[in-house]
N, CA and C atoms as a LAMMPS dump frame, in Angstrom:
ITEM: TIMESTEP
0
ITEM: NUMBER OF ATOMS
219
ITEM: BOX BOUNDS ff ff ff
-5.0000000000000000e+02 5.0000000000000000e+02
-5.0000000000000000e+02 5.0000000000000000e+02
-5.0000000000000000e+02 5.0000000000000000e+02
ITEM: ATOMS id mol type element x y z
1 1 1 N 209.587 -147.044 277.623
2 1 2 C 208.493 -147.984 277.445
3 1 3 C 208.828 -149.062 276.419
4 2 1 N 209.478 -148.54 275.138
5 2 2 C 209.951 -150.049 274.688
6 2 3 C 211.369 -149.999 274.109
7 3 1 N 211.831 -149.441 275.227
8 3 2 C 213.469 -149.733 275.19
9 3 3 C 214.239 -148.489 274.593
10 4 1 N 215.368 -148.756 274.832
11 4 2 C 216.443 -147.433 274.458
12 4 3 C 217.096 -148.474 273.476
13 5 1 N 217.761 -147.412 272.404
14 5 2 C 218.918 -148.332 271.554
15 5 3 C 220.671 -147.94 272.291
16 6 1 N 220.605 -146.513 271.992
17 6 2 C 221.885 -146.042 272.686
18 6 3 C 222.024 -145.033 274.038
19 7 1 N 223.147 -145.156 273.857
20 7 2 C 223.324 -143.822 275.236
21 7 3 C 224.437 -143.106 275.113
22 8 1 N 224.737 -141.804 275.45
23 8 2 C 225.409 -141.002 274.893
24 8 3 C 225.517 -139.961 276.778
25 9 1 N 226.758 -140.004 277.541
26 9 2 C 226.841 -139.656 278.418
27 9 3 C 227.501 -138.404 278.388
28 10 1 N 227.618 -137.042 278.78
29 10 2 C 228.328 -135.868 278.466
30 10 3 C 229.285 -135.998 280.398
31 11 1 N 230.185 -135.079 280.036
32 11 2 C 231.124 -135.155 281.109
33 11 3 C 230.013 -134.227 282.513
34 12 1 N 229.245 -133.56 282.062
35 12 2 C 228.502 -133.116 283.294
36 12 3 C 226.839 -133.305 283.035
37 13 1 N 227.222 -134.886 283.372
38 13 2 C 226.056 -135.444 283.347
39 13 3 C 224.338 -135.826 282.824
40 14 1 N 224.516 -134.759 281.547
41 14 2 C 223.311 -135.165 281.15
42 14 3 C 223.626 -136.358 279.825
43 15 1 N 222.572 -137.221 279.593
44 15 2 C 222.519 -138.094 279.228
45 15 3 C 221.415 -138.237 278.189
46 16 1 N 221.752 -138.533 276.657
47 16 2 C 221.232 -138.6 275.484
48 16 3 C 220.887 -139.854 274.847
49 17 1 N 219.461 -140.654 274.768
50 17 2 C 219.192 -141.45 274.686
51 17 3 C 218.125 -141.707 273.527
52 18 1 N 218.466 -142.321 272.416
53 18 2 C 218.19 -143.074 271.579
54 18 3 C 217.216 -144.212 271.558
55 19 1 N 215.911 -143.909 271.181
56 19 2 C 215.091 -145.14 270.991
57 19 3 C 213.78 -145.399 269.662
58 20 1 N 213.648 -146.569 269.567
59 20 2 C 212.512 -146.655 268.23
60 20 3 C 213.303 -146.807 267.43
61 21 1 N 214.844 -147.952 267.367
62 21 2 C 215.306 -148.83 265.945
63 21 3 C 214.177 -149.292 265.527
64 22 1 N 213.726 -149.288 264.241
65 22 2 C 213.491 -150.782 263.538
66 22 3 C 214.266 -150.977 262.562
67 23 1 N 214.663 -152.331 262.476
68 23 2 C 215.507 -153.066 261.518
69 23 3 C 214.993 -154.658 261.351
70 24 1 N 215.12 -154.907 259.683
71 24 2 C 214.311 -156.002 259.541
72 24 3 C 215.306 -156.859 260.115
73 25 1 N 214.031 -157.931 260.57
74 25 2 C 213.978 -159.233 261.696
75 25 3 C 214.474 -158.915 262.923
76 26 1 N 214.32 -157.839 263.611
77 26 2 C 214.42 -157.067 264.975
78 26 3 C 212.758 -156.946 265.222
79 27 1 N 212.56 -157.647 266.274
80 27 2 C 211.42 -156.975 267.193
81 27 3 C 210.683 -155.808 267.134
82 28 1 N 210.214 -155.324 266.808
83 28 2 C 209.754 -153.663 267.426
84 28 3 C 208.729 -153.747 268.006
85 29 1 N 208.774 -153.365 269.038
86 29 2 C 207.491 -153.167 270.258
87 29 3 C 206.568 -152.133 269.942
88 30 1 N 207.067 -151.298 269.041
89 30 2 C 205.74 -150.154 269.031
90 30 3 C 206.113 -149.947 267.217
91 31 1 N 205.624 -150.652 266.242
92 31 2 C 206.114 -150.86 265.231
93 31 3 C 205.254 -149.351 264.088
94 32 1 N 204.376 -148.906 265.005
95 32 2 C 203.814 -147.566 264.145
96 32 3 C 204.36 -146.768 264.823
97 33 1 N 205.249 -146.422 266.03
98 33 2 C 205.42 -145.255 266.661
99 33 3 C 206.759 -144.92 266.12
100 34 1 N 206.896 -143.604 265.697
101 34 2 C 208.717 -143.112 265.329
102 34 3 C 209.764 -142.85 266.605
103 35 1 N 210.592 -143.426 265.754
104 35 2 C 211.992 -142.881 266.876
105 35 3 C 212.04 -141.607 267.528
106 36 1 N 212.788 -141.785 269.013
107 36 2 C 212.631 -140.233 269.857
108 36 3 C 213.962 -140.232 270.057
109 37 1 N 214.217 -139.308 270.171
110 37 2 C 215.552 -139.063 271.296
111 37 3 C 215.309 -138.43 273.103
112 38 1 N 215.566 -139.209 273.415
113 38 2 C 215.081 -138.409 275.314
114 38 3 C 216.568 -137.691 275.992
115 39 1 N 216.584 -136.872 276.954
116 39 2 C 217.698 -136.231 277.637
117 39 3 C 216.991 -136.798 279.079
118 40 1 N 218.656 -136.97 280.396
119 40 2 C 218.226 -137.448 281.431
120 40 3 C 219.325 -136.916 282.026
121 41 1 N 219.09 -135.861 283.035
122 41 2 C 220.007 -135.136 283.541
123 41 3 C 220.316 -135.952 285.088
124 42 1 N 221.641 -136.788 284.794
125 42 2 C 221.759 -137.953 286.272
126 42 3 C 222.595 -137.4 287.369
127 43 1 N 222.381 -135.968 287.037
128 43 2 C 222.539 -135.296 288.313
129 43 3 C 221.447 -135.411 289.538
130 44 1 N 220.09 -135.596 288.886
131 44 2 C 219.215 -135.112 289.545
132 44 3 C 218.709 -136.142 290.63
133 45 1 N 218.133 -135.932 291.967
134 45 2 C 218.04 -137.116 292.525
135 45 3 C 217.025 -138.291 292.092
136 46 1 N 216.124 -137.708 291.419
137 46 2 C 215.58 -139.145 290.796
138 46 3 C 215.427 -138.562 289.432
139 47 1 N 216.58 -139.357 288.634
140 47 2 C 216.506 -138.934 286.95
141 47 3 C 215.491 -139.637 286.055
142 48 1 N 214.845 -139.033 284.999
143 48 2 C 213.514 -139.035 284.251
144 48 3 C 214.215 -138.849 283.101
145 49 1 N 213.752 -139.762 281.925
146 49 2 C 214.048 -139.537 280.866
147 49 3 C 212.98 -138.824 280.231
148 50 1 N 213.191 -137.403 279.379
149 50 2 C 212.473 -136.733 279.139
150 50 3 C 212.662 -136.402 277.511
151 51 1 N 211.906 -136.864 276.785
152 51 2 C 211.514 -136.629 275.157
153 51 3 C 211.957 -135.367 274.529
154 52 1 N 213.097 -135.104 273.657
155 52 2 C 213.01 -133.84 273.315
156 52 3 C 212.593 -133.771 271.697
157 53 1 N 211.703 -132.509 271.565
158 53 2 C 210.98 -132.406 270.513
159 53 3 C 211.564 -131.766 269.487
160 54 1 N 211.775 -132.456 268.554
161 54 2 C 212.344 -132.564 267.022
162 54 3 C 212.098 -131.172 265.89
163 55 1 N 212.83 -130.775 265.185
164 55 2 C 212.166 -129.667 264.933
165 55 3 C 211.584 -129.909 263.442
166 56 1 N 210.489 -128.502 263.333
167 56 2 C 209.527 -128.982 262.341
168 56 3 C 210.405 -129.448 260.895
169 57 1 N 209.725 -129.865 260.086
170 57 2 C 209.871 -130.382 258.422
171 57 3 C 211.359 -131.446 258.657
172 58 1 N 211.338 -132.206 260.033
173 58 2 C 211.87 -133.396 259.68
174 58 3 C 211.091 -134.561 259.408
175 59 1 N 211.528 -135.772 258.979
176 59 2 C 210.79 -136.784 258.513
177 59 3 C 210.61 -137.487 259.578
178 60 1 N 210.032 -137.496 260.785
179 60 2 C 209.806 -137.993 261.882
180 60 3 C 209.047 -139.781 261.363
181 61 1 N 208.494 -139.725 260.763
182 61 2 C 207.595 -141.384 260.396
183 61 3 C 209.161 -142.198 259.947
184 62 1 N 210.088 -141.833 259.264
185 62 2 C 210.894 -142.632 259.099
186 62 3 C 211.743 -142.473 260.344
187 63 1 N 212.027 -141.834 260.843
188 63 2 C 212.968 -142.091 261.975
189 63 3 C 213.404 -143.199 262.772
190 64 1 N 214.14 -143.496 262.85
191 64 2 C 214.753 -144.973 263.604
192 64 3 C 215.967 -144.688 264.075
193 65 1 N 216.303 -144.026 264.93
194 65 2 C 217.785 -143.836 265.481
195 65 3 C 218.534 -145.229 265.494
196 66 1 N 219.691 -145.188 265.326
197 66 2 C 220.478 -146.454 265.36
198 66 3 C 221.718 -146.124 266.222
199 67 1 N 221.787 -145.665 267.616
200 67 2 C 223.161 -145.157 267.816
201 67 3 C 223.1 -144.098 268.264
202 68 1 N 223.543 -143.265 268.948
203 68 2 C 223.826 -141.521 269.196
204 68 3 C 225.408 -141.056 269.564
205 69 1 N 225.558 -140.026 269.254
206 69 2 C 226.503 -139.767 269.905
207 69 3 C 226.932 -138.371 269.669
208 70 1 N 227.929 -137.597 270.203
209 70 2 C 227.529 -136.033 270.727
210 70 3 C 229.076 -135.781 270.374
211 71 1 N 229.233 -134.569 270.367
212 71 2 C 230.395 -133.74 270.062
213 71 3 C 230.441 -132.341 270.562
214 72 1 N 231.556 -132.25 271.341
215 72 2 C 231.547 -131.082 272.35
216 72 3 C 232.807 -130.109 271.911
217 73 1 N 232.353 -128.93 271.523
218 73 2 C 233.588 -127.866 270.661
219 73 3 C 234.282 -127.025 271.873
C-alpha cells in the first residue's frame, strides 16, 4: 500500500520485503504507521505479500527498515 523499500530473494523462492523508510526529505505515505517486513512465497500461483509479526519488546514506533537482506548457514 505505500511501497516496498527492499527485496531480499532466497534460492527457493520465498521473498523478504522491506517497507515504511522514513528519512528526512523522503516522502512518507503513511508517516504515523511503523515499518513491516512482509514474506511472498513466488512459488505460489498468485503470490501475496504477507506481514510477518515482529516479536514482543521491540521498538516497533521507531522502525524504518532501510534495506534487507538474509543469510543462509
Amino acid at each position: 500500500e505505500t511501497g516496498s523499500e527492499d527485496i531480499d530473494i532466497l534460492p527457493n523462492g520465498l521473498a523478504f520485503i522491506s517497507s515504511g523508510l522514513k528519512y528526512p526529505g523522503l516522502k512518507s505515505f503513511a508517516p504515523e504507521k511503523p515499518g513491516e517486513i512482509f514474506l511472498m512465497d513466488l512459488n505460489e500461483d498468485n503470490p501475496r505479500a504477507v506481514e510477518l509479526r515482529i516479536s514482543r519488546g521491540f521498538d516497533l514506533a521507531s522502525f524504518s527498515p532501510h534495506g534487507i537482506s538474509t543469510y543462509i548457514d
